[in-house]
C-alpha positions in Angstrom: 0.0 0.0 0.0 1.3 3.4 -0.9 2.2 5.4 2.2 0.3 8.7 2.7 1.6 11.7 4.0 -1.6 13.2 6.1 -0.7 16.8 6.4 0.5 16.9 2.9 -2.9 15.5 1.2 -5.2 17.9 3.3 -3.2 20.8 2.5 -2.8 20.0 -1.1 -6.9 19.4 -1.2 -7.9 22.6 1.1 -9.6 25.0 -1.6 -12.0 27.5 -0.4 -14.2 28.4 -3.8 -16.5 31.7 -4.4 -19.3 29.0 -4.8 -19.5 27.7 -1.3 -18.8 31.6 0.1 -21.8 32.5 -2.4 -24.2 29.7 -1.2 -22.9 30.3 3.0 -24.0 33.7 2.3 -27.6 32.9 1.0 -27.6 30.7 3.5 -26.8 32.6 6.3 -28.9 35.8 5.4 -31.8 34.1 6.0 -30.9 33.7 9.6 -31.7 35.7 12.3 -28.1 35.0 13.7 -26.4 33.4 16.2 -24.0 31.5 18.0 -21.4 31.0 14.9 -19.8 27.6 15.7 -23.8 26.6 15.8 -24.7 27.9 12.6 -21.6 26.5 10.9 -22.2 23.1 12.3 -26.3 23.2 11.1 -24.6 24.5 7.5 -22.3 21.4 7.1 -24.9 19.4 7.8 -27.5 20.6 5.2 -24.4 20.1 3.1 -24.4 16.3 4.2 -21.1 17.0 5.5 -19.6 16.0 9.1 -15.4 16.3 10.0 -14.0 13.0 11.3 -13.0 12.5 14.5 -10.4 10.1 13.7 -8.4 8.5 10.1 -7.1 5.1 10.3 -4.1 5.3 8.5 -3.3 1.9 7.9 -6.2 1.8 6.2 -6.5 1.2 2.2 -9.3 4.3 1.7 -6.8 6.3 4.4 -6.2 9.2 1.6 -10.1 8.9 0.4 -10.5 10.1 3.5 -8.3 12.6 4.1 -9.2 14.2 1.0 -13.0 14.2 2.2 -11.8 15.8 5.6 -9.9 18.4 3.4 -13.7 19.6 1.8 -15.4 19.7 5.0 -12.5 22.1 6.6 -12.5 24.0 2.9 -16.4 24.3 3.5 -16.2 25.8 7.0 -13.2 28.3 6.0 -15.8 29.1 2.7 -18.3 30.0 5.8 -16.2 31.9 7.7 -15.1 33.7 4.6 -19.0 34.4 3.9 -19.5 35.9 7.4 -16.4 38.2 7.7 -18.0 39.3 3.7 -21.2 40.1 5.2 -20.0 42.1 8.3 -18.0 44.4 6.0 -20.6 44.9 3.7 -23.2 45.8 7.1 -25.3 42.7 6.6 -24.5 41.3 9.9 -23.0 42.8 13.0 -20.4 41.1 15.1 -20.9 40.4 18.8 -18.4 39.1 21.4 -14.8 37.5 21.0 -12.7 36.7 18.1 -10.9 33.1 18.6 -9.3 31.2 16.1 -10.7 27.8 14.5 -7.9 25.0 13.7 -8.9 21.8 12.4 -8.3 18.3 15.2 -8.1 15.1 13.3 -6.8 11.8 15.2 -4.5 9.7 13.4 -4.8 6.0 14.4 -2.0 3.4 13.6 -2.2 0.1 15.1 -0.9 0.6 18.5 -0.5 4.2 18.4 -2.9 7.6 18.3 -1.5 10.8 17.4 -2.6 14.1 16.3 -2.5 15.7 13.2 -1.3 19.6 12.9 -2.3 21.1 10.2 -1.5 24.8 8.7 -5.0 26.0 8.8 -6.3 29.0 11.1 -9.3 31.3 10.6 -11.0 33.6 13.0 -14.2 34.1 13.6 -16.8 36.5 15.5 -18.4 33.9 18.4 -21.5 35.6 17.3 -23.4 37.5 14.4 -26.6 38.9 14.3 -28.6 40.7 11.6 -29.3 44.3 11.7 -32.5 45.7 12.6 -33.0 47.7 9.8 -32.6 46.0 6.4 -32.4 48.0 3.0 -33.9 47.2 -0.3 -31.5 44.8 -1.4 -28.0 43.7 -0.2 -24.6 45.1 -0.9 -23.2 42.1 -0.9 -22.3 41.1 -4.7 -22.8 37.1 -4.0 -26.1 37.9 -2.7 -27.4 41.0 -5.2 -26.8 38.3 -8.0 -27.5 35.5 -6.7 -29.4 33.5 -9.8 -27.4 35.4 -12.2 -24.2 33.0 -12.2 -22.0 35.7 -10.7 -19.2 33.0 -10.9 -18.7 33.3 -14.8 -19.2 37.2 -14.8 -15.7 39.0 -15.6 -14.2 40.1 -12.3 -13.9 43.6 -14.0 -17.7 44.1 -13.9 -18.0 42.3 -10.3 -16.0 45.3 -9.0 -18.2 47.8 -10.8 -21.0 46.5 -9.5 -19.3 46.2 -6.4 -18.6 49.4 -6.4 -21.6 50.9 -7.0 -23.0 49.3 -4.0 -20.7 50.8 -2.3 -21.2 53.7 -2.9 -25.0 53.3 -3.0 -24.6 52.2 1.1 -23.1 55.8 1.6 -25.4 57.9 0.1 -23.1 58.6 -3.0 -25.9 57.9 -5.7 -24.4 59.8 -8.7 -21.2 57.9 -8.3 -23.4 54.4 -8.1 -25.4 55.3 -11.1 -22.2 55.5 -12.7 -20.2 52.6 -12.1 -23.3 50.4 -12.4 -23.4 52.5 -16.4 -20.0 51.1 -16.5 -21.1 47.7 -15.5 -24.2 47.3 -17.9 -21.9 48.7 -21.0 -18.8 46.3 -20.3 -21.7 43.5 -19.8 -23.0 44.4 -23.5 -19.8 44.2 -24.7 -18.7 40.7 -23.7 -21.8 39.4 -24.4 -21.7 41.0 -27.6 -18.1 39.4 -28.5 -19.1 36.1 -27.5 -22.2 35.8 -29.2 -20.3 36.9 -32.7 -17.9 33.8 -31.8 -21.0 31.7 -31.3 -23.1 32.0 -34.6 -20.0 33.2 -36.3 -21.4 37.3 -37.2 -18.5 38.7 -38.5 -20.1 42.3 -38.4 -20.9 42.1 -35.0 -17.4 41.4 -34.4 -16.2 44.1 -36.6 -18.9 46.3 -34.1 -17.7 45.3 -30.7 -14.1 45.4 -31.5 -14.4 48.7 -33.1 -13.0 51.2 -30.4 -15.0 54.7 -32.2 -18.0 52.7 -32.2 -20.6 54.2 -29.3 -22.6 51.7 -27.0 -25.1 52.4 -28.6 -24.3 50.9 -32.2 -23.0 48.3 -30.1 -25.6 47.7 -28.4 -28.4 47.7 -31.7 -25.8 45.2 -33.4 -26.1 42.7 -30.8 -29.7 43.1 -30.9 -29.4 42.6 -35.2 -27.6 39.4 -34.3 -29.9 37.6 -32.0 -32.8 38.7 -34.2 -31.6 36.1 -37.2 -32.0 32.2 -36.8 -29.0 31.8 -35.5 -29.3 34.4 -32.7 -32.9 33.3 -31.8 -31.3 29.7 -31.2 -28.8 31.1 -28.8 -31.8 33.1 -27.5 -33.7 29.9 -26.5 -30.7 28.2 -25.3 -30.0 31.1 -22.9 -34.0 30.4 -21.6 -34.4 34.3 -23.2 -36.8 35.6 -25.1 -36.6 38.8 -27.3 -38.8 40.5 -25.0 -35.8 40.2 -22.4 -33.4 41.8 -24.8 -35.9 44.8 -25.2 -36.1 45.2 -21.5 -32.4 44.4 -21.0 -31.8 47.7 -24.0 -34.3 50.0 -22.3 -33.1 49.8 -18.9 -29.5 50.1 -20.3 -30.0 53.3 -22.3 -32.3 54.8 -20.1 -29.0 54.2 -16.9 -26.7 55.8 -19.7 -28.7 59.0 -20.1 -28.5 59.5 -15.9 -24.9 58.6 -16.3 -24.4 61.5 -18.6 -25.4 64.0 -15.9 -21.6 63.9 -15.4 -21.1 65.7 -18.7 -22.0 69.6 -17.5 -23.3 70.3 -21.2 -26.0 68.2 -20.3 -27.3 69.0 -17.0 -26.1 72.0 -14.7 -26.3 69.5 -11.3 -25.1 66.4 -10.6 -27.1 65.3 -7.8 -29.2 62.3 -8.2 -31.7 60.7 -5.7 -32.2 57.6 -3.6 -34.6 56.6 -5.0 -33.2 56.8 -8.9 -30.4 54.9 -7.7 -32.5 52.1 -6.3 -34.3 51.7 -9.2 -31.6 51.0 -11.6 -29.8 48.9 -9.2 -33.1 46.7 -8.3 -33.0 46.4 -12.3 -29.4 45.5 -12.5 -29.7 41.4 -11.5 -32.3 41.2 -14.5 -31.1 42.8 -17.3 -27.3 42.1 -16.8 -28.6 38.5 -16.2 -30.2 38.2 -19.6 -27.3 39.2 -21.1 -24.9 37.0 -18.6 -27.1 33.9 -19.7 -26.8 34.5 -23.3 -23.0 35.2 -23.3 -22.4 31.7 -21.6 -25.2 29.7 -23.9 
C-alpha cells in the first residue's frame, strides 16, 4: 500500500471556492443570527457533511478520506469567509470574541494515536446577528446576483458593481449610477463578443471590436444578431426571449442617459436621488442576467 503523508494531502486538497462563500451567504442571510460555531455546524450538515473525529491510516481508503476531511474544513473556511464578507458589507454585526478555528483530526496506527497539525487557522466572530433595519436589497455582490451566475461574470464588472454598491450604502448615488453605467456597457460588450464567436457574425465582431464605435451601435448590433436564426437559437438556449433583450436595452440606455449627468453640457447638477439609484440597481440582477445567460449559452 502506498504510504500517505496526512498533512501533505489535506493541505494539497484545502480549496475554499467563491461558490460555497456564495451559497454560505444565501444561506446565512436568511438567519436571524447566532451563536457562529452553531450555525456553521447546522450548514455542514444541510451540506451532508460531518469532520471526522479520527483517520485510520493503515487503512486502504486512508487518503479517500483525508481528502473528504480536506472539503469539510474547505467548506467551514468558505463559511467563515461568507460571514467576515457580510460584516463588511453591514449585513451582519459582530458580537463578542474573536478566537481562532484550527482543524483536530486523530490519526490512528495500530498501537499508536497521534494528532494531526495542520496549517489552517481562521478567525471568527463567536457571534453574528442581523441588523435591525434591512435595506432594499443587499450590498453584498454574492447575494445581489445571486441567480445570475455571478461565478462566470468577468471580475472587472463584479467590482463595478461592487462598487456601486458601495457607494449606493453611503449615500453617493451619482457615483453608483455611474459605475453600475459602466457595469451594464462592459456586460454588452462581452456578451456581444461572444455571441459573434457563437453564430460566427462577422459584423458584429467588426462592431464590438471597433474602439470609435458608441454603446449604442453596439448595443443595436447585438440586438441585429440575436434577431436572425442563429441568434434566436442562442436566445432559446440562454432560456431568453426577445422581450428580455428589449427590457435588458431600455433599462440600459435609459442608466446611460443618468450617467451622462456627469457631462455639465448636459445637465447643470449632478445630484441624483435615492430613489433613482435604487431603481436602476433593483433592475441590475435582471437585465445584466439576460445578457450574462446568453453570453455563456
Amino acid at each position: 500500500m502506498r504510504a500517505v503523508e496526512p498533512k501533505g494531502v489535506v493541505e494539497s486538497h484545502l480549496s475554499v471556492k467563491r461558490e460555497d462563500i456564495a451559497r454560505a451567504k444565501s444561506w446565512i442571510i436568511k438567519t436571524p443570527g447566532g451563536a457562529t460555531n452553531e450555525m456553521v455546524g447546522a450548514w455542514l450538515s444541510e451540506q451532508s457533511l460531518r469532520e471526522p473525529e479520527f483517520v485510520e491510516t493503515d487503512q486502504s481508503d486512508c487518503e479517500e478520506k483525508l481528502i473528504a476531511a480536506a472539503r469539510v474544513y474547505s467548506v467551514r473556511l468558505a463559511f467563515y469567509q461568507a460571514i467576515w464578507e457580510l460584516i463588511a458589507t453591514g449585513e451582519l454585526f459582530p458580537e463578542g470574541d474573536v478566537p481562532s478555528w484550527t482543524p483536530s483530526l486523530e490519526l490512528r496506527t495500530p498501537g499508536h494515536r497521534g494528532g494531526a497539525h495542520f496549517d489552517i487557522r481562521c478567525v471568527y466572530p463567536v457571534r453574528v446577528h442581523r441588523p435591525p433595519c434591512a435595506a432594499e436589497f443587499s450590498a453584498d455582490t454574492d447575494i445581489f446576483l445571486k441567480g445570475v451566475g455571478s461565478q462566470t461574470i468577468h471580475p472587472g464588472i463584479m467590482e463595478a458593481i461592487q462598487q456601486s454598491l458601495v457607494c449606493f450604502r453611503r449615500g453617493l448615488y451619482m457615483p453608483s449610477i455611474a459605475m453600475l453605467a459602466a457595469a451594464a456597457e462592459a456586460t454588452w460588450i462581452e456578451c456581444g463578443r461572444q455571441v459573434a464567436t457563437s453564430i460566427g457574425d462577422s459584423k458584429l465582431e467588426r462592431a464590438i471590436a471597433d474602439s470609435f464605435s458608441s454603446l449604442t451601435k453596439k448595443v443595436r448590433e447585438v440586438h441585429k444578431s440575436l434577431e436572425q436564426p442563429r441568434g434566436k437559437q442562442l436566445l432559446k438556449t440562454a432560456k431568453r426571449t426577445a422581450a428580455d433583450i428589449d427590457n435588458a436595452e431600455l433599462w440600459t440606455t435609459t442608466l446611460r442617459e443618468r450617467r451622462n449627468a456627469l457631462h455639465w453640457t448636459k445637465t447643470s447638477s449632478f445630484i441624483a436621488e435615492h430613489s433613482e439609484a435604487a431603481t436602476f440597481l433593483m433592475g441590475a440582477p435582471q437585465h445584466i442576467g439576460t445578457l450574462e445567460a446568453i453570453r455563456t449559452a
